[in-house]
C-alpha positions as CSV (number, residue, x, y, z in Angstrom):
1,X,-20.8,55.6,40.2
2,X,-22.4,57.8,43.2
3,X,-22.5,60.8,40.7
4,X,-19.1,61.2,39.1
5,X,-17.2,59.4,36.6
6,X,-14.9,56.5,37.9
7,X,-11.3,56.4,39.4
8,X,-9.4,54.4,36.8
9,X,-6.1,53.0,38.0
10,X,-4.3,51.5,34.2
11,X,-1.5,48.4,34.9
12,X,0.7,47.8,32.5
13,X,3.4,45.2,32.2
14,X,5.9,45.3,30.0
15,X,6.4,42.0,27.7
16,X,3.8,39.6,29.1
17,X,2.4,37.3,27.3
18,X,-1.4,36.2,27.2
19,X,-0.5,32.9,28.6
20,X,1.5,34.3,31.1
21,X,-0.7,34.0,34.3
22,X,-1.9,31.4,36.4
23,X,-5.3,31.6,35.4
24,X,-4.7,31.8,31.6
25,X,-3.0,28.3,31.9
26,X,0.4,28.5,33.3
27,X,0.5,25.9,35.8
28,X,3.3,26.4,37.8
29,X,3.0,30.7,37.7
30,X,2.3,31.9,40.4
31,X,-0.4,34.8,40.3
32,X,-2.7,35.1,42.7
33,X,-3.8,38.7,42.5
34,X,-3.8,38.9,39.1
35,X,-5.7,35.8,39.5
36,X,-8.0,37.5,42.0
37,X,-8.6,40.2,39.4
38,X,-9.9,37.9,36.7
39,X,-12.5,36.1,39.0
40,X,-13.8,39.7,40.3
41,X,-13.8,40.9,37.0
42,X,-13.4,40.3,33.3
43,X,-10.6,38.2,30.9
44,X,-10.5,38.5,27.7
45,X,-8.4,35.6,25.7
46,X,-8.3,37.7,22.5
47,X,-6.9,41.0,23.4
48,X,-4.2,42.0,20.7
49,X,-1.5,45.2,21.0
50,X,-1.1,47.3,17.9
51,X,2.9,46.7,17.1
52,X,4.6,43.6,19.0
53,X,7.5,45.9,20.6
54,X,7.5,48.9,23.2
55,X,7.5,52.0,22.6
56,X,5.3,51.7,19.5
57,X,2.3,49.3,21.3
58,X,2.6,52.3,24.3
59,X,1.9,55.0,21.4
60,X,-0.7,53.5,20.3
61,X,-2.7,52.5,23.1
62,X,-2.4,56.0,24.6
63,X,-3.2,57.8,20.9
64,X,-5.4,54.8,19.8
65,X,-3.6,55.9,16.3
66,X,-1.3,53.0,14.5
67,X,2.1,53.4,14.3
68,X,2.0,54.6,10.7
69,X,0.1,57.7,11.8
70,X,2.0,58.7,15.4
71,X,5.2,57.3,13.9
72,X,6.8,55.6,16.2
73,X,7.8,52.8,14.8
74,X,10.6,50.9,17.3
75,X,11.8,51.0,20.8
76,X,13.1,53.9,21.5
77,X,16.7,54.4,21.3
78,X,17.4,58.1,21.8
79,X,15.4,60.8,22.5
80,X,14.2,59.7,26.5
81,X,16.8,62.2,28.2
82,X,20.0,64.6,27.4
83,X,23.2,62.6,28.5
84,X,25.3,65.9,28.9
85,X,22.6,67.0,31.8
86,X,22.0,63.6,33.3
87,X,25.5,62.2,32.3
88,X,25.7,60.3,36.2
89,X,22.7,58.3,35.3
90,X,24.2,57.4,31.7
91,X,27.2,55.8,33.6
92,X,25.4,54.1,36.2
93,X,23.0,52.3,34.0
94,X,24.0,49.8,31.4
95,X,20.9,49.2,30.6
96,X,19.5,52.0,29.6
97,X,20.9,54.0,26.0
98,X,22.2,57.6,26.6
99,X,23.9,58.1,23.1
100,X,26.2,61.2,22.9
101,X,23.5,62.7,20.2
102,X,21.0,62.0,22.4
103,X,18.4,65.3,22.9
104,X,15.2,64.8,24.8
105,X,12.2,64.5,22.1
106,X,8.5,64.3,22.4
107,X,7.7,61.7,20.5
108,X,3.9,62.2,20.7
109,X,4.1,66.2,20.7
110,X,0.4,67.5,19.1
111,X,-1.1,64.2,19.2
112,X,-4.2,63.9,21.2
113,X,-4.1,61.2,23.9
114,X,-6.5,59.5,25.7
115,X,-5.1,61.4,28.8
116,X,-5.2,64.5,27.4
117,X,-9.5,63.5,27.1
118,X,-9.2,62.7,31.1
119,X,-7.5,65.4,32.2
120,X,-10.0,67.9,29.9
121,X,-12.5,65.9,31.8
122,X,-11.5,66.6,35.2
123,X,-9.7,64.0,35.7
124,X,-6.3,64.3,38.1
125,X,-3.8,62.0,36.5
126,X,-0.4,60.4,38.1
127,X,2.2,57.7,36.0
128,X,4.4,55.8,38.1
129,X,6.7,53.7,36.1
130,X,7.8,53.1,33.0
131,X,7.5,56.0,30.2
132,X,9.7,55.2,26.8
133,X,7.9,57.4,24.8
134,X,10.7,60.8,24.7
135,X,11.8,63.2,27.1
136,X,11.3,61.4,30.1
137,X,12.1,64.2,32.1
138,X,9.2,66.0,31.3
139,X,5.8,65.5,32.3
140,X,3.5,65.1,29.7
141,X,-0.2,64.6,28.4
142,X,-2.3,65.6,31.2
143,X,-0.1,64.4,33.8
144,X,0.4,66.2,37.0
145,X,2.2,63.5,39.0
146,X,5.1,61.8,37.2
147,X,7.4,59.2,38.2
148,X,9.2,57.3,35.5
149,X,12.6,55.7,34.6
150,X,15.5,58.1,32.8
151,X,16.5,56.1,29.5
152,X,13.0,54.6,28.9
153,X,14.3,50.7,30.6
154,X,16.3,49.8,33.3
155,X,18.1,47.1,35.4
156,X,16.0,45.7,38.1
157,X,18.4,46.8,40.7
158,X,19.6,50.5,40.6
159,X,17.1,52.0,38.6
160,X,17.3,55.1,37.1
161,X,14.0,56.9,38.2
162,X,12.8,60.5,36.7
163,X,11.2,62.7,39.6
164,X,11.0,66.7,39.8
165,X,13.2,67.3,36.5
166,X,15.9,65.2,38.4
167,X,17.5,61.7,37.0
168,X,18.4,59.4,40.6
169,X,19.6,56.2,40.4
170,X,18.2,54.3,43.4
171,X,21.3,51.9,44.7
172,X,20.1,48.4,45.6
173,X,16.5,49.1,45.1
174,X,14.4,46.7,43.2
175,X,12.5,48.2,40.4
176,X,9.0,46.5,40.9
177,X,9.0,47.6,44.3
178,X,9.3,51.2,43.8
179,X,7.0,51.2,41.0
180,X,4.6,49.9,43.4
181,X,5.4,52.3,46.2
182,X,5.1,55.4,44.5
183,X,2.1,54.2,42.5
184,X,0.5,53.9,46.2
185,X,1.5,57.3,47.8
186,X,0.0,58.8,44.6
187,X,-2.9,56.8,45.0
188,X,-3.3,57.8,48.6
189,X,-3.2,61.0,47.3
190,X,-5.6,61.5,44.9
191,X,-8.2,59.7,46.7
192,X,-7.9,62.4,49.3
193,X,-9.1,64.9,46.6
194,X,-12.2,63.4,46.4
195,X,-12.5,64.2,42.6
196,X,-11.7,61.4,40.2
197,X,-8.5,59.9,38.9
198,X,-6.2,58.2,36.4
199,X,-3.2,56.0,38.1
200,X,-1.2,54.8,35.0
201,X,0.8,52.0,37.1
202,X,3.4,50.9,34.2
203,X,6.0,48.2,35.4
204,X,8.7,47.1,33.9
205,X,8.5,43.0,34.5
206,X,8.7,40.9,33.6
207,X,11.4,42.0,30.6
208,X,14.5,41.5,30.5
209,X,17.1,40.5,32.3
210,X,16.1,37.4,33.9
211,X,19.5,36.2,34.7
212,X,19.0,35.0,38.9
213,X,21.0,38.3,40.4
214,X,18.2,40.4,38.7
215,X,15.5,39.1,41.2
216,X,14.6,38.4,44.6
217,X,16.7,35.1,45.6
218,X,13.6,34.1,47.7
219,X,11.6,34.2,44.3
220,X,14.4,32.8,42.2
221,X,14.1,29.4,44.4
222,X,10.6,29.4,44.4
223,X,11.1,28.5,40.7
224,X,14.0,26.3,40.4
225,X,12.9,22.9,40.6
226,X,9.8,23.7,37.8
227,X,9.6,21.8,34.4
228,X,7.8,24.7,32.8
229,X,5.9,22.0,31.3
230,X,3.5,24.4,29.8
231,X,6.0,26.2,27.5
232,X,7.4,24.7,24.3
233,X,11.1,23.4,24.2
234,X,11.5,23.9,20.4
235,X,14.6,24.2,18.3
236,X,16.1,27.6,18.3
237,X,13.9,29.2,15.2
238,X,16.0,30.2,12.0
239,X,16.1,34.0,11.8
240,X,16.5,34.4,15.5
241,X,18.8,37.7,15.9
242,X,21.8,38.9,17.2
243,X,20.4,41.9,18.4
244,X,18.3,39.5,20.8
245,X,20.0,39.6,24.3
246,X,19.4,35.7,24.7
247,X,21.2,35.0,21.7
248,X,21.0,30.5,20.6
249,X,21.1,28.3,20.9
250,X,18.8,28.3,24.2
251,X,17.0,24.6,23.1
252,X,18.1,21.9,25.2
253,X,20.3,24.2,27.6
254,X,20.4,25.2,30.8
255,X,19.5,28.8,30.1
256,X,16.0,27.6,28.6
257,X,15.5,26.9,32.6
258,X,17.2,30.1,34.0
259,X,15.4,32.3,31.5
260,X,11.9,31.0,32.5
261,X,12.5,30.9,35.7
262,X,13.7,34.4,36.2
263,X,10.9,35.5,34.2
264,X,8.4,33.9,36.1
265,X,10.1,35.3,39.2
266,X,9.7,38.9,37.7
267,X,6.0,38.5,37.2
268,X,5.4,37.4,40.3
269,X,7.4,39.5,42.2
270,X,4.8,42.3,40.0
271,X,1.7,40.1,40.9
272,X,2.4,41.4,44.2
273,X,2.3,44.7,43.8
274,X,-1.0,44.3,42.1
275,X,-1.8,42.7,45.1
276,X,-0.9,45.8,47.5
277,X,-2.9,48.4,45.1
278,X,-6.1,46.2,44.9
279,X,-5.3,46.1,49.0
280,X,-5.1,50.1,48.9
281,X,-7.9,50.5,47.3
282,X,-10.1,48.1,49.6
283,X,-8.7,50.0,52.9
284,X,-9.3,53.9,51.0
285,X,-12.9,52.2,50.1
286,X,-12.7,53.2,47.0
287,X,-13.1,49.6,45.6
288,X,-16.4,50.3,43.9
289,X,-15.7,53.4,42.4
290,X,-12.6,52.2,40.5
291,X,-11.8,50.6,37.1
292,X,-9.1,48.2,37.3
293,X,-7.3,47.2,34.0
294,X,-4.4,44.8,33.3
295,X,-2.9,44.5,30.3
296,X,0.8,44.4,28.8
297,X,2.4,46.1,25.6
298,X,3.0,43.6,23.9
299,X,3.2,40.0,24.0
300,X,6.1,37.1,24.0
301,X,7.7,34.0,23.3
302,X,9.8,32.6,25.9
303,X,11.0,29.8,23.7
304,X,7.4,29.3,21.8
305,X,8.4,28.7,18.0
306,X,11.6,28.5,18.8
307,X,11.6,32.3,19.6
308,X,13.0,34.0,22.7
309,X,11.9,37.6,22.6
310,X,8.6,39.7,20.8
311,X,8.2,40.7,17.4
312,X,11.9,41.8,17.1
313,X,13.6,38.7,18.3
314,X,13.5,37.7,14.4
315,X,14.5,39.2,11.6
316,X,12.1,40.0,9.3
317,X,10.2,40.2,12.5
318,X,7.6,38.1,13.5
319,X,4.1,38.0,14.2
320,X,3.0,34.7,15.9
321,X,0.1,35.3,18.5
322,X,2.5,34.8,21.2
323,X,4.3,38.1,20.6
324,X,0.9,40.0,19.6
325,X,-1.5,38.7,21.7
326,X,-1.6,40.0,25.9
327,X,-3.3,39.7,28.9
328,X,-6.0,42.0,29.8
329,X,-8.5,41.9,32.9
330,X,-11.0,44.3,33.6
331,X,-12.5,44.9,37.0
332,X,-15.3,47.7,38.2
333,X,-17.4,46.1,40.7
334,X,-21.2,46.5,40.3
335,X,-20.2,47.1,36.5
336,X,-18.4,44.3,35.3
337,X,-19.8,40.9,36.0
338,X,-17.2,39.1,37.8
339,X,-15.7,35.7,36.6
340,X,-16.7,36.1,33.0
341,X,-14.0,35.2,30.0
342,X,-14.8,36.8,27.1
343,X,-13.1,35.2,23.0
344,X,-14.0,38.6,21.5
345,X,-11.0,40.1,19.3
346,X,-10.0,42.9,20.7
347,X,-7.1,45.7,19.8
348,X,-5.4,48.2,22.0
349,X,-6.3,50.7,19.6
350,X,-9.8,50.0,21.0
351,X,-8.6,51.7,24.6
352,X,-8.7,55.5,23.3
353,X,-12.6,55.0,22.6
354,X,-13.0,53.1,25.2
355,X,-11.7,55.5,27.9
356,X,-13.6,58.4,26.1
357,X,-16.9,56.9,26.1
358,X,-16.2,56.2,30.3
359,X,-15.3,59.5,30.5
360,X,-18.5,60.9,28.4
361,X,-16.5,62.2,25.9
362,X,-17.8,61.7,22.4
363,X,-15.2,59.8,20.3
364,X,-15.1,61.6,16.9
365,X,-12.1,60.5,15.1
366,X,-13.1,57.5,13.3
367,X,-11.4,59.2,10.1
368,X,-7.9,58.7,11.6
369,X,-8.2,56.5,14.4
370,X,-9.9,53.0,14.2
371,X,-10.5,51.6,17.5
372,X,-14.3,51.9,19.1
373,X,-15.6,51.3,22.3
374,X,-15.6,48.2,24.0
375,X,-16.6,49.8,27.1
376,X,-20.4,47.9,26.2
377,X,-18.9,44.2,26.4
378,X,-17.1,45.1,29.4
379,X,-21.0,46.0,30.4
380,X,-22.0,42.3,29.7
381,X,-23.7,43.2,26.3
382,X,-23.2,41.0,23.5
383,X,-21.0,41.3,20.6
384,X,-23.0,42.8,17.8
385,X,-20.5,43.2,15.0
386,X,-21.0,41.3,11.6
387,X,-18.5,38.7,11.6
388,X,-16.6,40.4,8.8
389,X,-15.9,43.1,11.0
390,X,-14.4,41.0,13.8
391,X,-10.8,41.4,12.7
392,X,-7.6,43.0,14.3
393,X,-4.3,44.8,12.4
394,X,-0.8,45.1,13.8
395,X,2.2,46.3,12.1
396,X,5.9,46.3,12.7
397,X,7.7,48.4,10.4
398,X,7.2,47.4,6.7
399,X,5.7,43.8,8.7
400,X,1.5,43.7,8.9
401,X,-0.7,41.5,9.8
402,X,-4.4,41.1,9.5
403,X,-6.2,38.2,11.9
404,X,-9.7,37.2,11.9
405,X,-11.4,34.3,14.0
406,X,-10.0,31.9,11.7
407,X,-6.8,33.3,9.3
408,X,-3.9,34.8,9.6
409,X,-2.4,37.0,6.7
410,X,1.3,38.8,7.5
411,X,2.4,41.0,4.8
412,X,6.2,42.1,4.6
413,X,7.1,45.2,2.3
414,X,8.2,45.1,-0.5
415,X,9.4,41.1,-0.9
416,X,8.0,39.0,1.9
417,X,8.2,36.5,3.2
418,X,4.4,36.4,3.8
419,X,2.5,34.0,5.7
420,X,-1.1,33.3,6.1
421,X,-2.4,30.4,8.9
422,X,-5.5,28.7,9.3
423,X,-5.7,29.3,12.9
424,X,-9.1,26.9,13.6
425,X,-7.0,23.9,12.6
426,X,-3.1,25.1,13.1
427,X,-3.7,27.7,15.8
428,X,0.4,27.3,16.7
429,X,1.3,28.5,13.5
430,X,3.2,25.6,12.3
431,X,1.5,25.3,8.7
432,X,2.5,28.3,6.4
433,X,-0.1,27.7,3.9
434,X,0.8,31.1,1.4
435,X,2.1,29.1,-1.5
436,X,-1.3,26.4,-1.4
437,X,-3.1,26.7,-4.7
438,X,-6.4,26.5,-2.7
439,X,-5.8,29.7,-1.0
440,X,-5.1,31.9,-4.3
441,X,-8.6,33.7,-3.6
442,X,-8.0,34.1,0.3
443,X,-4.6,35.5,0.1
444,X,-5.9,38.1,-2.6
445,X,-8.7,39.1,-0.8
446,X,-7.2,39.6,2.6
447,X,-4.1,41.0,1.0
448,X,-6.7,43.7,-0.7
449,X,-8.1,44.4,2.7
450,X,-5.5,44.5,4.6
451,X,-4.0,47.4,2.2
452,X,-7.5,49.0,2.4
453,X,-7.4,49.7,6.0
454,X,-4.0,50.7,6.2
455,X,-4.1,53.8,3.6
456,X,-7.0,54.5,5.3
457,X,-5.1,55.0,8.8
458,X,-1.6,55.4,7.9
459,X,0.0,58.7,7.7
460,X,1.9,58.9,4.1
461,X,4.2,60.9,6.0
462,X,5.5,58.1,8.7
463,X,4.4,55.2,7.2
464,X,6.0,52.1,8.0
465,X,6.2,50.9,4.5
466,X,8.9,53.4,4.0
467,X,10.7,53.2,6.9
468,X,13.9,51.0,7.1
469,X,12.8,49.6,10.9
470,X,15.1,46.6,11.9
471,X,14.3,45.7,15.6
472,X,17.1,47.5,16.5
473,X,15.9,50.7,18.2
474,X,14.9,54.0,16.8
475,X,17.0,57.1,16.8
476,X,14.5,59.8,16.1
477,X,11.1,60.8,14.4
478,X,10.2,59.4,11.5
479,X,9.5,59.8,8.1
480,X,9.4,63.4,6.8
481,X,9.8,65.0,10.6
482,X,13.5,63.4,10.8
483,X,16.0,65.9,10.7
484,X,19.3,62.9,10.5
485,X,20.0,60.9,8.0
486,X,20.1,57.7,10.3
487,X,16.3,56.9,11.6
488,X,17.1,53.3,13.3
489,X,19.9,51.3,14.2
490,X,21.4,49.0,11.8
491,X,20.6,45.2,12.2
492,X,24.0,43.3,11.3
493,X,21.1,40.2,10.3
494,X,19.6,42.3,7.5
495,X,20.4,40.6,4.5
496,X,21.0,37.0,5.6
């Protein structure tokens, strides 16, 4: 590393599934650079987020705490920016949520973040994209250079963009693009310091909307005359809800084919702009010096089960590996052995260690935070854990989940419906087998562990258990720290 720690530049998508490149199977997706990525570095086929929804799976991966310990336990509502300041981007942006309550709030305020450990380190650290994580306006966590998005999302065109304490919307401009292009005039930056750095490159694609006028028309095309042969055409699933944009029935309509194909247009479109920063980094020749990671927040079904969203496009919320499971590549050349795919389970929670131990920080909060370092299997060393131990957790709300190699138990407080798979033989998740007689045992003992590990990371104080999280959005902090009566927005399907 020619005597100083590595430049790390972090991309994150927002809502990309595992499957959702070229190279992890989807035919007709066009990826080339993330493509490019994954044969000069490292894929991993088992990389889970923490909570399948935003703002929560964002929390966790930068406090490598669950969401019953930060306590964010939804998207987030309110909170991003103060509508009576900013009021000109409230209008201009139907997208984004500028309630008249709304007051900015730091929704990770005396937490301890991976880049808080980088910046103590040295480290210069710049975020171009997308925050959602409170008070938007204000930089936060070791960052010196911050370029985000006002209300947390945005519409593709006109975004809303947080820069200098100022809220602009940016007429006509597509978001993905200036993502990109601010991302790159930091980078060109901070490589001129000659000290190293943290680019957190956080795009919005390929979320919602996908509706054609979203995305470039040239990109649109490409995609209309595709089967999407690779993606289930399943009857609308049962507890699909309201709140879900792309309300059914989508099976056997048209807008099964305009959905995909504006949300393969999206990714792409964001394939290349990971193009242009691998290009930057070649011409700065800083190539060598820099860890690349992919990954996304959380994962998604774009009509898989029958589902058309994450883990919020049900009610009770889902857990299917398509809404929990995401993309990651790894590249650091002369580091990483290129071309490899590693079947490892891996969580997000395991990025705090992870960046701690690159940074040659010693990671001692094993009593509140689970995660360890996979920074050796990155390496090329094998995976020494016991079997037992090869297991990952994500919650949503009172919704948890416990998945080993084989199983899937998901636990819903206090009445179920629970579910547990046997994922070597139904790894689509079409056999609920929780009422079987022959799993009695199973069920008790991974029920019994899976309430182990969570009071042993969860927070009384914001645990999910008690929280009445619908899908809908959260309004403010949880648990004891909320000073309304109203934590998250109502979901008209609770109580079907």
């Amino acid at each position: 590393m020619r005597g100083r720690l590595p430049n790390i530049v972090f991309i994150l998508s927002d809502d990309q599934g595992a499957w959702a490149m070229h190279c992890a199977g989807a035919r007709e997706l066009a990826t080339p650079n993330l493509d490019r990525l994954s044969r000069e570095g490292q894929r991993f086929e088992n990389f889970f987020c923490v909570s399948p929804v935003c703002s929560p799976a964002r929390a966790s991966i930068l406090t490598g705490a669950i969401p019953s310990r930060h306590g964010v336990h939804d998207w987030l509502r309110s909170g991003n920016v103060d509508p009576h300041i900013f009021a000109h981007a409230a209008r201009e942006n139907p997208y984004g949520h500028y309630a008249d309550e709304d007051e900015p709030v730091e929704y990770l305020a005396g937490q301890r973040t991976y880049t808080d450990v980088l910046h103590d380190k040295g480290y210069t650290l710049a975020l171009s994209g997308k925050w959602h994580l409170g008070d938007s306006v204000t930089p936060q966590h070791g960052f010196s250079r911050w370029f985000t998005l006002g209300a947390g999302g945005c519409m593709y065109y006109h975004p809303d963009t947080v820069e200098n304490g100022s809220v602009n919307v940016l007429h006509g401009e597509y978001v993905t693009d200036v993502i990109t292009a601010r991302a790159l005039e930091f980078m060109d930056e901070l490589a001129a310091r000659k000290t190293p750095f943290y680019l957190s490159v956080h795009y919005t694609a390929p979320h919602n909307p996908w509706s054609a006028d979203n995305h470039p028309r040239s990109l649109i095309d490409m995609y209309d005359s595709c089967s999407f042969a690779d993606i289930p055409d399943e009857p609308d699933h049962p507890d699909s809800t309201v709140s879900d944009p792309l309300r059914s029935p989508i099976h056997g309509s048209r807008l099964r084919h305009e959905n995909l194909r504006g949300y393969y247009a999206a990714i792409t479109a964001m394939d290349a702009g990971v193009g242009q920063l691998l290009d930057r980094l070649d011409a700065l020749g800083i190539a060598d010096d820099t860890l690349v990671i992919f990954t996304s927040d959380n994962g998604m079904s774009m009509g898989h089960h029958g589902v058309w969203g994450k883990g919020n496009a049900t009610f009770p919320m889902n857990m299917y590996d398509t809404a929990v499971k995401v993309p990651f590549v790894a590249r650091f050349p002369g580091r990483i052995r290129p071309g490899i795919v590693r079947h490892e389970l891996i969580s997000a929670y395991d990025l705090y260690p992870t960046f701690c131990e690159l940074a040659g920080e010693t990671f001692e909060n094993s009593a509140s935070l689970p995660g360890r370092s996979f920074l050796g299997l990155l390496y090329g060393e094998k995976d020494e854990r016991p079997e037992r131990d090869i297991v990952v957790y994500d919650e949503y709300g009172p919704v948890r989940m416990l998945r080993t190699r084989d199983y899937k138990y998901i636990h819903r407080y206090p009445y179920g419906p629970h579910e547990l798979y046997e994922l070597a033989r139904d790894p689509d998740e079409k056999h609920n087998l929780i009422n079987e007689p022959a799993q009695e045992s199973r069920i008790a003992e991974m029920r019994a562990r899976l309430q182990a590990w969570f009071s042993r990371y969860a927070d009384p104080a914001v645990d999910g258990i008690y929280e009445d999280v619908t899908g809908s959005g959260q309004l403010t902090r949880a648990g004891i720290f909320s000073g309304k009566k109203l934590r998250y927005m109502p979901n008209p399907e609770r109580g079907r």
